[in-house]
MDAnalysis code that builds the backbone (N, CA, C; Angstrom):
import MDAnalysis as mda
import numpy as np

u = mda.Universe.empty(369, n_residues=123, atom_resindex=np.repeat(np.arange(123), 3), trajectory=True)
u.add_TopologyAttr("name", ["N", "CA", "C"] * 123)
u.add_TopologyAttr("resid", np.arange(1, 124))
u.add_TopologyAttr("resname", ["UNK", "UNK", "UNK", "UNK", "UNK", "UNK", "UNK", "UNK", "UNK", "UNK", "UNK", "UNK", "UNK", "UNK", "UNK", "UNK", "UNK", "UNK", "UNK", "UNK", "UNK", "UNK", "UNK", "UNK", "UNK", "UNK", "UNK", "UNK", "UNK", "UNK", "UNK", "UNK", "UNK", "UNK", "UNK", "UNK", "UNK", "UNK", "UNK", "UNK", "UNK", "UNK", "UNK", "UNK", "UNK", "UNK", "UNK", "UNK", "UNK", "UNK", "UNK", "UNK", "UNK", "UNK", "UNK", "UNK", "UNK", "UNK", "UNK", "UNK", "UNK", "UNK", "UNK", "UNK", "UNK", "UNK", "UNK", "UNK", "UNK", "UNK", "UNK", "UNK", "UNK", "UNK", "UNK", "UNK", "UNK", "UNK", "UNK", "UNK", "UNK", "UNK", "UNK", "UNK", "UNK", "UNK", "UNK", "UNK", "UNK", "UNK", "UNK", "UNK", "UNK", "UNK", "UNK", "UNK", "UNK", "UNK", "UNK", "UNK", "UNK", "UNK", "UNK", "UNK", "UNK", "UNK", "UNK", "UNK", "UNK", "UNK", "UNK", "UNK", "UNK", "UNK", "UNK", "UNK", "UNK", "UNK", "UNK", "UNK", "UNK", "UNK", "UNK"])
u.atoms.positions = np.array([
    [31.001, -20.302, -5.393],
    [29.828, -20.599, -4.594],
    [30.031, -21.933, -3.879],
    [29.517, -22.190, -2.875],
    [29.530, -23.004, -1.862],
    [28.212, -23.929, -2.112],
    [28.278, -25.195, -2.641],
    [27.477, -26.207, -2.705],
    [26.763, -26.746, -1.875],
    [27.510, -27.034, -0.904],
    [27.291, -27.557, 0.619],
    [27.080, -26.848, 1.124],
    [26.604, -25.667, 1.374],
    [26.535, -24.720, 2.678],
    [25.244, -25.310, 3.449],
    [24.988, -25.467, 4.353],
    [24.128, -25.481, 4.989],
    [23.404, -24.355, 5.773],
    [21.968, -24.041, 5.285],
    [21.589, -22.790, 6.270],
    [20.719, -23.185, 7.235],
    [20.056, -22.202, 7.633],
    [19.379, -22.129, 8.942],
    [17.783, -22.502, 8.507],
    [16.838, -22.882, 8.670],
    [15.132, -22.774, 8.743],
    [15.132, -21.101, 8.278],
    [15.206, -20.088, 9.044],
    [15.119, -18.710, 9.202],
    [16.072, -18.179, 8.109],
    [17.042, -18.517, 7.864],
    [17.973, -18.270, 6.999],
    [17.554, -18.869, 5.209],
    [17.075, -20.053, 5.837],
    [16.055, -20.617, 3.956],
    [14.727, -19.867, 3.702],
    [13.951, -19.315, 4.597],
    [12.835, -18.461, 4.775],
    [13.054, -17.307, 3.955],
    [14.196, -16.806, 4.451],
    [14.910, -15.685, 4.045],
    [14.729, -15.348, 2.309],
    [16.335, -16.552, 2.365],
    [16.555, -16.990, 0.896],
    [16.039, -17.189, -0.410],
    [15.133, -17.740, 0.244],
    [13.743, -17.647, -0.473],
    [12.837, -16.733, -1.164],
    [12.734, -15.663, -0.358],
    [11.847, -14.558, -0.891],
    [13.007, -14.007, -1.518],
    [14.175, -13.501, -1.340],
    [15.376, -13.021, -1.671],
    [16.081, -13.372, -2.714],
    [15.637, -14.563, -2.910],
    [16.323, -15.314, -4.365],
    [14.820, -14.932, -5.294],
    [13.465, -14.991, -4.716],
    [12.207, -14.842, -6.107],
    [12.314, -13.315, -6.121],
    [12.958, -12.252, -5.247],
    [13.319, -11.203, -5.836],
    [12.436, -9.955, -4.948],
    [12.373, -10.485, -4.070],
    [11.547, -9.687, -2.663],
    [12.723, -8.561, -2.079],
    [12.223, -7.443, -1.806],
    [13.346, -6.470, -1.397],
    [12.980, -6.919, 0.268],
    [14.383, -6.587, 0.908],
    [14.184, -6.794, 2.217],
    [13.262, -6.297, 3.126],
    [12.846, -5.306, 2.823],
    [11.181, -4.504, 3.599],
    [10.193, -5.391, 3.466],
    [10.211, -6.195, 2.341],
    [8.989, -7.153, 2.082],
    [9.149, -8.409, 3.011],
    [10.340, -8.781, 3.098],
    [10.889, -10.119, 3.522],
    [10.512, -9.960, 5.020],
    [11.411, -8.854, 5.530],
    [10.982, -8.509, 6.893],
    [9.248, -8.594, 7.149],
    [8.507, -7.524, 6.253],
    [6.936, -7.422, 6.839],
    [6.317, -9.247, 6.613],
    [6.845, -9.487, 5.464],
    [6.382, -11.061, 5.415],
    [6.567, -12.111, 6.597],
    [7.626, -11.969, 7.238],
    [8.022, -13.177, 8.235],
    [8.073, -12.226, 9.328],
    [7.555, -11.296, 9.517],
    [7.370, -10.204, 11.404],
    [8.766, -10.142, 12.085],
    [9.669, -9.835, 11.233],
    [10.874, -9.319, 12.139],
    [11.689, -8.099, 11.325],
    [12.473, -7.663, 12.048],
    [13.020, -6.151, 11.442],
    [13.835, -6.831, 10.122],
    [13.960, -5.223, 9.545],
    [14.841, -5.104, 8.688],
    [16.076, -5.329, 8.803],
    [16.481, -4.754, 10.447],
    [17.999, -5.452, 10.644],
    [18.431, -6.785, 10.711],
    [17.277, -7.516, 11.574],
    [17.532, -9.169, 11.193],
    [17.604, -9.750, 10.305],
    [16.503, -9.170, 8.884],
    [16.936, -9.604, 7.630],
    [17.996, -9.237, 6.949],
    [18.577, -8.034, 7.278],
    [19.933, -7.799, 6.935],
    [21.598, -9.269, 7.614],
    [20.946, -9.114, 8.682],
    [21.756, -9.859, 9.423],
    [21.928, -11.064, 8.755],
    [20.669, -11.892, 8.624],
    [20.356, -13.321, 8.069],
    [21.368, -13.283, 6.453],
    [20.590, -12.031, 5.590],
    [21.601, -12.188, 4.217],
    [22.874, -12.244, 4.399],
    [23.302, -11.152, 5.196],
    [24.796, -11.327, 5.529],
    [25.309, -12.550, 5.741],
    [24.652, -13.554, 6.708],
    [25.023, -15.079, 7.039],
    [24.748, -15.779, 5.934],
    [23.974, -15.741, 4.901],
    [23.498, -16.409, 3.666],
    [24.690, -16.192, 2.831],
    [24.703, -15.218, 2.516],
    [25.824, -14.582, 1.579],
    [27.945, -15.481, 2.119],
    [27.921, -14.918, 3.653],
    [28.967, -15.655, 3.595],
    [29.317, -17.345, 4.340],
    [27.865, -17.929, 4.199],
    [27.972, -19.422, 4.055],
    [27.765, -19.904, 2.879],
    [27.445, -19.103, 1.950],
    [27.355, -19.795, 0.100],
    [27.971, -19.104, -0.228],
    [29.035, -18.163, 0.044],
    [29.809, -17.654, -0.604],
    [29.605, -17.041, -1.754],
    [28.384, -15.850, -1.711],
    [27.701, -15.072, -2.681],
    [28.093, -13.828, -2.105],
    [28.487, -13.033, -3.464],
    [28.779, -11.646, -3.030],
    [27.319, -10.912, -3.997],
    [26.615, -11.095, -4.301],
    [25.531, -10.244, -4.663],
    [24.188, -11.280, -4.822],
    [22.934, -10.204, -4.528],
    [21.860, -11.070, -4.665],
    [21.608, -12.036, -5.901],
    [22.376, -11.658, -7.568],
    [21.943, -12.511, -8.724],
    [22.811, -13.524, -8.202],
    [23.836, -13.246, -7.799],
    [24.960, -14.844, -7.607],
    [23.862, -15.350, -6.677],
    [23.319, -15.223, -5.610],
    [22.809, -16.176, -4.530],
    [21.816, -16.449, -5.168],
    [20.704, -15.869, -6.369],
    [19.410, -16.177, -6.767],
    [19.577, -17.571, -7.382],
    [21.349, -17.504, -8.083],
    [21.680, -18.824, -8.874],
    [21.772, -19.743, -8.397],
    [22.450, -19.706, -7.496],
    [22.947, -20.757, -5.919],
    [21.648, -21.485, -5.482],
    [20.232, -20.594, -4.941],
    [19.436, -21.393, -4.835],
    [18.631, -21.804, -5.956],
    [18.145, -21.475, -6.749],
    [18.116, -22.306, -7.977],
    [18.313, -23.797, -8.252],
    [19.824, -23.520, -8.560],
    [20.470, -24.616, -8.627],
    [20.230, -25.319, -7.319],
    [20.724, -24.946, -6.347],
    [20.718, -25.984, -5.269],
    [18.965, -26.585, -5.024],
    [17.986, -26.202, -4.796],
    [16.208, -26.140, -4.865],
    [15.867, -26.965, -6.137],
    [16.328, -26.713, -7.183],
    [15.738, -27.886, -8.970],
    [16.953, -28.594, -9.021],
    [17.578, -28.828, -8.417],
    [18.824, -30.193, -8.803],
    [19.524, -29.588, -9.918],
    [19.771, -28.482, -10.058],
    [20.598, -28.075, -11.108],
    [22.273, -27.893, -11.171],
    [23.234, -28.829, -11.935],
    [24.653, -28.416, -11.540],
    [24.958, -27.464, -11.414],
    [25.638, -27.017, -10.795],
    [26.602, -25.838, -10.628],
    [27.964, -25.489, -11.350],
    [28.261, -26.529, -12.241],
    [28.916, -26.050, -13.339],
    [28.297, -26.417, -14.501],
    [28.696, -25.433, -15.212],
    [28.117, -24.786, -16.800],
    [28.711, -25.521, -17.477],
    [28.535, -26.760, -18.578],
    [28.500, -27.114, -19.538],
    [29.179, -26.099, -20.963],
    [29.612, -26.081, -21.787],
    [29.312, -25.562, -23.171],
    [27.964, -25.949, -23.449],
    [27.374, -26.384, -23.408],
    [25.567, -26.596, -24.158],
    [24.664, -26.403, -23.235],
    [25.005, -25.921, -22.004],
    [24.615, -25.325, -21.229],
    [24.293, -23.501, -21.408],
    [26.010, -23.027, -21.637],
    [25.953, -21.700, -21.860],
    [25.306, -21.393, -23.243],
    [25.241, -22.767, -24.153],
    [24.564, -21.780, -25.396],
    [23.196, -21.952, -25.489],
    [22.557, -22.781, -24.297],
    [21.322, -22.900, -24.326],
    [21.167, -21.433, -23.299],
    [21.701, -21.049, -22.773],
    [21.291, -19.559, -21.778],
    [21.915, -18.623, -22.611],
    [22.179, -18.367, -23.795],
    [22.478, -17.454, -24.242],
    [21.348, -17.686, -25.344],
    [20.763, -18.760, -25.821],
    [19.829, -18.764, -27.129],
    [18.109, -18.327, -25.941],
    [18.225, -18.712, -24.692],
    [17.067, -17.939, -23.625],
    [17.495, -16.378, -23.356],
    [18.428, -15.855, -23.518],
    [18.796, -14.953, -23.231],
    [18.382, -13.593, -24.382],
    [18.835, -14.426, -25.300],
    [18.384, -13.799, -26.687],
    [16.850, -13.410, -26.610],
    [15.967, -14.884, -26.512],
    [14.953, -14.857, -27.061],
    [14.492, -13.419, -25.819],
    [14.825, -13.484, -24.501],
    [14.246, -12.541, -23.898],
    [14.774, -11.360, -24.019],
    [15.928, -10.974, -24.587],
    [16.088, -9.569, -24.822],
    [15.486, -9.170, -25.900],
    [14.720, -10.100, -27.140],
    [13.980, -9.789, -28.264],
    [12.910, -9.620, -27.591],
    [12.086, -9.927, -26.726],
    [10.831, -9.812, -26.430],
    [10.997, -8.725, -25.790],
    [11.773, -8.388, -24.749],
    [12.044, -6.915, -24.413],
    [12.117, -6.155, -25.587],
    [12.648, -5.855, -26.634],
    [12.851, -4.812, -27.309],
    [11.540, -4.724, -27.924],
    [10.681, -5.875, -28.264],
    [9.940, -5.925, -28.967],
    [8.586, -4.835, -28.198],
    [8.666, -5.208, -27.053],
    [7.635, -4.351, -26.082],
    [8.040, -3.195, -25.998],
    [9.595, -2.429, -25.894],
    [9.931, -1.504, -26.086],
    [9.356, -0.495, -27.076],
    [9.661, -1.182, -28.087],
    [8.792, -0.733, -29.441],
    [7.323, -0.288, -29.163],
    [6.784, -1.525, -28.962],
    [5.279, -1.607, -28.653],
    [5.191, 0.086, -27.944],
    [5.556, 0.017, -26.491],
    [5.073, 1.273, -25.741],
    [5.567, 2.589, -26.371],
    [6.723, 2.544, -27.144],
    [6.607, 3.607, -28.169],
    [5.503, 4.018, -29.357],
    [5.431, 3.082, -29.526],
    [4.275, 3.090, -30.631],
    [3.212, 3.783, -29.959],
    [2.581, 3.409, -29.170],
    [1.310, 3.283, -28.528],
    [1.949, 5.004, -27.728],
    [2.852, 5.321, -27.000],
    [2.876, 6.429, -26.992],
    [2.448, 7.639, -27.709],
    [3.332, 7.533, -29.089],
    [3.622, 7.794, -29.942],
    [1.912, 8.002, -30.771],
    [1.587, 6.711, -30.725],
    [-0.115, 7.137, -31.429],
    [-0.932, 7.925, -30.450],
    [-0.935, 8.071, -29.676],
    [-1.652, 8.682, -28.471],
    [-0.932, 9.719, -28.622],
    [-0.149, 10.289, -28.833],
    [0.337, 12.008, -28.834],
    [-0.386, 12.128, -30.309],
    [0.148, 11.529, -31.173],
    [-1.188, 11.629, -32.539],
    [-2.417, 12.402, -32.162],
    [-2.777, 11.238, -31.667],
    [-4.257, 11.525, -31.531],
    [-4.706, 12.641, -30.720],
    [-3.825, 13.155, -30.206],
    [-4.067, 14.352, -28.800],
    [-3.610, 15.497, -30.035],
    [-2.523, 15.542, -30.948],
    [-2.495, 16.596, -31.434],
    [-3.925, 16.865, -32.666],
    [-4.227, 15.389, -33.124],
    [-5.223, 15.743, -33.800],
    [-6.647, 15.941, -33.272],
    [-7.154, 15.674, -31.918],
    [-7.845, 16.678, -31.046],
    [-7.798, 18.000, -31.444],
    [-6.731, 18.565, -30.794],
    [-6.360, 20.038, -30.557],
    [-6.553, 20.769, -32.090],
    [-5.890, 19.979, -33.068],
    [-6.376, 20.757, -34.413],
    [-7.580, 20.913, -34.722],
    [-8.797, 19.649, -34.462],
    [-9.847, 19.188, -34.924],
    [-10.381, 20.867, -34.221],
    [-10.467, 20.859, -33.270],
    [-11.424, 22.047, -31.974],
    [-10.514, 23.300, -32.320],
    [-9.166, 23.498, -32.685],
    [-8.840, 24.764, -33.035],
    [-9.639, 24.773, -34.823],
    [-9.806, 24.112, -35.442],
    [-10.873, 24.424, -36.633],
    [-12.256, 24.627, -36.816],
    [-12.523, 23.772, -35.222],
    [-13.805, 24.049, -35.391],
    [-14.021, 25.626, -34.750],
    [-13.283, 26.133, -33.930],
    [-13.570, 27.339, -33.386],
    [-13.374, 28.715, -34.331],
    [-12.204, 28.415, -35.576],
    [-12.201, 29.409, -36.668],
    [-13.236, 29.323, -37.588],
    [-14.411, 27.852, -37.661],
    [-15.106, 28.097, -38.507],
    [-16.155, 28.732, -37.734],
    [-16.455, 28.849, -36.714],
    [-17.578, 29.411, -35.913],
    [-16.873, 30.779, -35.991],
])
């Protein structure tokens, strides 16, 4: 990645929505110009910071926007791997959750259906 790159006004506009994770249809309707210009602009973003995918450039501005180095430390990487953790536990943990909650809700739908198929054999 390219530290120094310098972009454009239109090109940081861009970057911007593109790095907080805006698909280009949004970026375009947000700032009133086509989809091809925002294509165009990433393309120029991409090869003046020398990013070949949107997570590499999300890092790039990041770092470059909060004063953050651009090289990784050792206590760096084990502090993003002990954040990394904690958020793939909270993912799984919700995972769970919407199973559950699935899972009780088919419950409860089958014990409906029994409740009213008994009540109709006792009638």
């Amino acid at each position: 990645m390219n530290a120094d790159a310098k972009l454009t006004r239109r090109e940081i506009q861009v970057g911007k929505l593109i790095a907080w994770g805006a698909c280009k249809k949004t970026v375009a309707d947000r700032l009133f110009i086509s989809i091809h210009t925002v294509e165009n602009h990433v393309r120029n973003i991409f090869e003046k910071t020398e990013c070949r995918s949107v997570n590499e450039f999300s890092a790039w501005y990041f770092c470059k926007n909060f004063g953050i180095s651009m090289e990784l430390s050792p206590l760096r990487s084990i502090l993003a791997i002990f954040l990394l953790s904690i958020y793939i536990s909270g993912d799984i943990s919700n995972s769970l959750d919407q199973f559950t909650r699935i899972r009780t809700n088919r419950t409860t739908k089958i014990e409906r259906i029994r409740t009213r198929s008994r009540r109709e054999d006792y009638y």
